[in-house]
C-alpha positions in Angstrom: -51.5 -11.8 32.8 -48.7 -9.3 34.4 -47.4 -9.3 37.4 -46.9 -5.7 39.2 -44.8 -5.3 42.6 -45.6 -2.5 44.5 -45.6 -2.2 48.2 -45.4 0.9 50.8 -44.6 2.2 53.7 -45.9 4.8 56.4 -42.9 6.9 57.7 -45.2 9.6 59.3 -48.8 10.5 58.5 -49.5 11.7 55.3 -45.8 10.7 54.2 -45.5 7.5 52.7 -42.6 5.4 50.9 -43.4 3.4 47.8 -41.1 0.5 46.4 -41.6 -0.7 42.8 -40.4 -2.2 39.7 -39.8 1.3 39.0 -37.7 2.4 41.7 -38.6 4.0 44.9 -41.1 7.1 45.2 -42.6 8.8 47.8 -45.4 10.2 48.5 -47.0 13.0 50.7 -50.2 13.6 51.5 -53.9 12.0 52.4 -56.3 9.8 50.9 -57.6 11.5 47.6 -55.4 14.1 46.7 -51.5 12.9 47.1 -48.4 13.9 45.6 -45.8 11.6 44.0 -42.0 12.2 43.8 -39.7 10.0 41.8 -37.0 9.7 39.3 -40.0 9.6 36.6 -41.2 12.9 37.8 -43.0 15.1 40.3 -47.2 13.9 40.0 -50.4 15.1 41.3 -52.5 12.6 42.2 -56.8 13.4 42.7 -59.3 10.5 43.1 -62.9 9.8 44.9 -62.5 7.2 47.1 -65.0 4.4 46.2 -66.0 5.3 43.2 -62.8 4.4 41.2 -62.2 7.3 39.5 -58.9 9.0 39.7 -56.5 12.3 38.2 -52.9 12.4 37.7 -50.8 14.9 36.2 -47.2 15.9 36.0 -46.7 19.1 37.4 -42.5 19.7 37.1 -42.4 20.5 33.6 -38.9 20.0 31.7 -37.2 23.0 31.4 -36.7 24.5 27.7 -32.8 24.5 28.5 -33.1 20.5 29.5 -35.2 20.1 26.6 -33.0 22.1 24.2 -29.4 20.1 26.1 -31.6 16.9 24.8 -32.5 18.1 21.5 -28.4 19.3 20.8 -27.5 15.7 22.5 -29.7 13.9 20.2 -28.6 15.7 17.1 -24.9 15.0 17.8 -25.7 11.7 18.0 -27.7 11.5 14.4 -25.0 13.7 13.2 -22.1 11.2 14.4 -24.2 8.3 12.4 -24.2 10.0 9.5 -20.5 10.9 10.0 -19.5 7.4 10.6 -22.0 6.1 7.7 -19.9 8.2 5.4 -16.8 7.3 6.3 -17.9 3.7 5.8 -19.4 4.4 2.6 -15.7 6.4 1.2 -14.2 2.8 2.5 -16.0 0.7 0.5 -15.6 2.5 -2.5 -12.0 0.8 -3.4 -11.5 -2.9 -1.9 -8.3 -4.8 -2.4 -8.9 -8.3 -2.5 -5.7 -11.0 -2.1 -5.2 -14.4 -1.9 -2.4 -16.0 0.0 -0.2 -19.1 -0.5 -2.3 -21.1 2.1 -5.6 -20.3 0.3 -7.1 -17.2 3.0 -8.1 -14.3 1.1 -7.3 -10.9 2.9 -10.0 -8.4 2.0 -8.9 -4.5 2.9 -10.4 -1.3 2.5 -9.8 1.9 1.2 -7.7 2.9 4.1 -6.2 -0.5 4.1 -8.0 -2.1 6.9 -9.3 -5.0 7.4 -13.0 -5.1 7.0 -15.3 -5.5 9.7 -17.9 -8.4 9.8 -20.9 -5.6 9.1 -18.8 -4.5 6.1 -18.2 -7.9 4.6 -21.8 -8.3 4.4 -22.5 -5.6 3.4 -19.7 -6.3 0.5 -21.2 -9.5 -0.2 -24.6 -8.1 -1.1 -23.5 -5.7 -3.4 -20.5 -7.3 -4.9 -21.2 -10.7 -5.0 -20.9 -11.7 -8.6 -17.5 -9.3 -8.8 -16.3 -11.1 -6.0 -17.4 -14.9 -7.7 -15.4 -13.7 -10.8 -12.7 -13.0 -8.9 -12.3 -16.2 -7.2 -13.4 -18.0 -10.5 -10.1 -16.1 -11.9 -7.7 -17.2 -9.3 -9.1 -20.8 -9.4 -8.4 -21.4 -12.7 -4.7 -19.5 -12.5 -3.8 -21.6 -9.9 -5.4 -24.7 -11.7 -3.6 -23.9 -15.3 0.2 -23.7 -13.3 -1.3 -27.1 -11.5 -1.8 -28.4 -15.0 1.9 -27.4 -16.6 3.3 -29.1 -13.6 1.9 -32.3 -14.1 1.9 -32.2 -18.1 5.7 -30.8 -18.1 7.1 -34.3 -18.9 5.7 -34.2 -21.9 7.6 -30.9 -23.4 10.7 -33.2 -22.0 12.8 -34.7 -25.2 14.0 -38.2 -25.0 17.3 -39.4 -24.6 17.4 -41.8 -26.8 16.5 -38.9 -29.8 18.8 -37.9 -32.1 18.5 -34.2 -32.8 19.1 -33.7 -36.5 20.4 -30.1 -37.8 19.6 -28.6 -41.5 22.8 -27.0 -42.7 22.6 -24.5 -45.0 25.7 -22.7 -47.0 27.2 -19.9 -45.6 26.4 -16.7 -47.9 28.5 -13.8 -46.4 32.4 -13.6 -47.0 34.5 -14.9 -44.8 35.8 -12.8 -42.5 39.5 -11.7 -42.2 40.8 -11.6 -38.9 43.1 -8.3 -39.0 47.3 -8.3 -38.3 48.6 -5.6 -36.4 51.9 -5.0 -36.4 53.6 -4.3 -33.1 53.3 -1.5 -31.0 55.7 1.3 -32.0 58.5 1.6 -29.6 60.3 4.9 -28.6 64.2 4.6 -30.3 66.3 7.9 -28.7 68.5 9.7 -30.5 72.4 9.7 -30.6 74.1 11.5 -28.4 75.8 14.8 -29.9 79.4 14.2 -29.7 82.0 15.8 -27.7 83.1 18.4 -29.3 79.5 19.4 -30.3 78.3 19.6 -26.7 81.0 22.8 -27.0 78.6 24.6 -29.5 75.2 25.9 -29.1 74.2 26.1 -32.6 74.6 22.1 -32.5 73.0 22.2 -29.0 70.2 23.9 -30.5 69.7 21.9 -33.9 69.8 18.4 -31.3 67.4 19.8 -29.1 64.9 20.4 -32.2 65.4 17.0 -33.3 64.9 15.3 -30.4 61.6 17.3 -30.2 60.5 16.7 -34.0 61.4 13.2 -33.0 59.9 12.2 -30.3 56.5 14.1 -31.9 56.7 11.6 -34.4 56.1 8.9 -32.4 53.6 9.9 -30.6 51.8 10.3 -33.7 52.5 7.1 -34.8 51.6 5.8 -31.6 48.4 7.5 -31.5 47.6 5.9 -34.7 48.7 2.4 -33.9 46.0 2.6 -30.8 43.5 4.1 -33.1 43.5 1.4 -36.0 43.2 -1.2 -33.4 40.3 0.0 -31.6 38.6 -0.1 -35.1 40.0 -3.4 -36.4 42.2 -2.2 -39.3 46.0 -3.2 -39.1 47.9 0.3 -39.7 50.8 0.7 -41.7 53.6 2.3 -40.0 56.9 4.0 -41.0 59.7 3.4 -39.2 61.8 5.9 -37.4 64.9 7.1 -39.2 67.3 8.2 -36.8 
């Protein structure tokens, strides 16, 4: 059984205040035909007293423009559902799974966020065996490095062993390590003598030897680096003054 409160008061005749669990209302006018004005709406109200029987009718009808605001307000809202629905649905679609070194498992989305609790259930309903194999995988990495630790004695070879060798004869010839000679150095002419420093025809036959000669060892020279950058000794000539 309900309980309803409702009480009222007489401001002046025919005018009457009413408090309820629905707010207040008031009312104007007499016994049998009233009407009722409230945050619910503006109501006729028609009865016969003593017998029971009673009318009521709203009479402010909702505009079309309130009812059409409502409409656009309630599509809005469907239409931000669906927006946010999709977005959710193009987050899901690649999740990164990682596991850290103190055994918490950081799940992110497309957009590389954290997932939200509505999410991760959602995750888990569809993806639960992907996500069992995944674990399953990681267990068993971890496990096989926990394994080599322990077991790595054994790959560890006594001291007390002797390692033996099996020799076997040497098939190639032997190889020769190259001789180089040493490094040609620069010997200068003579000097013209004094009486030839007087004649320019000398002059000029000195000057063309010095040239020829000092062309001829930068050949040799040249060579002499050559031959060592590929491992054969050269051969060299030596200057003639």
């Amino acid at each position: 059984m309900a309980f309803r409160f409702r009480k009222s008061i007489k401001i002046v005749p025919g005018v009457r205040v009413n408090f309820g669990e629905r707010g207040t209302s008031l009312s104007v006018g007499k016994r049998g035909a009233s009407i009722t004005i409230g945050k619910q709406g503006t109501y006729a109200n028609v009865s016969i007293p003593g017998t029971g029987i009673s009318f009521r009718e709203r009479i402010d009808k909702e505009s079309e423009q309130k009812r059409l605001q409502r409409e656009e307000k309630r599509l809005l809202r469907e239409y931000e559902k669906l927006k946010q629905e999709e977005l959710r649905r193009e987050a899901l679609k690649n999740v990164t799974l990682e596991l850290n070194d103190n055994g918490s498992i950081n799940i992110l989305n497309s957009f590389n966020e954290p997932l939200s609790r509505k999410d991760m259930k959602l995750l888990w309903e569809q993806h639960s065996e992907k996500i069992k194999a995944w674990l399953e995988n990681q267990k068993n990495e971890i496990n096989g490095d926990v394994d080599l630790l322990e077991n790595i004695y054994q790959d560890t070879v006594e001291p007390n062993n002797v390692i033996e060798y099996i020799k076997k004869p040497f098939t190639k010839n032997k190889p020769i390590k190259p001789t180089f000679e040493h490094k040609p150095e620069y010997q200068p002419l003579p000097p013209l003598g004094f009486f030839a420093k007087f004649s320019k025809k000398k002059k000029e036959e000195y000057a063309q030897k010095v040239k020829e000669h000092e062309k001829k060892y930068h050949d040799e020279l040249r060579n002499w680096e050559n031959e060592k950058k590929h491992g054969n000794p050269p051969i060299f000539q030596s200057l003639q003054k």
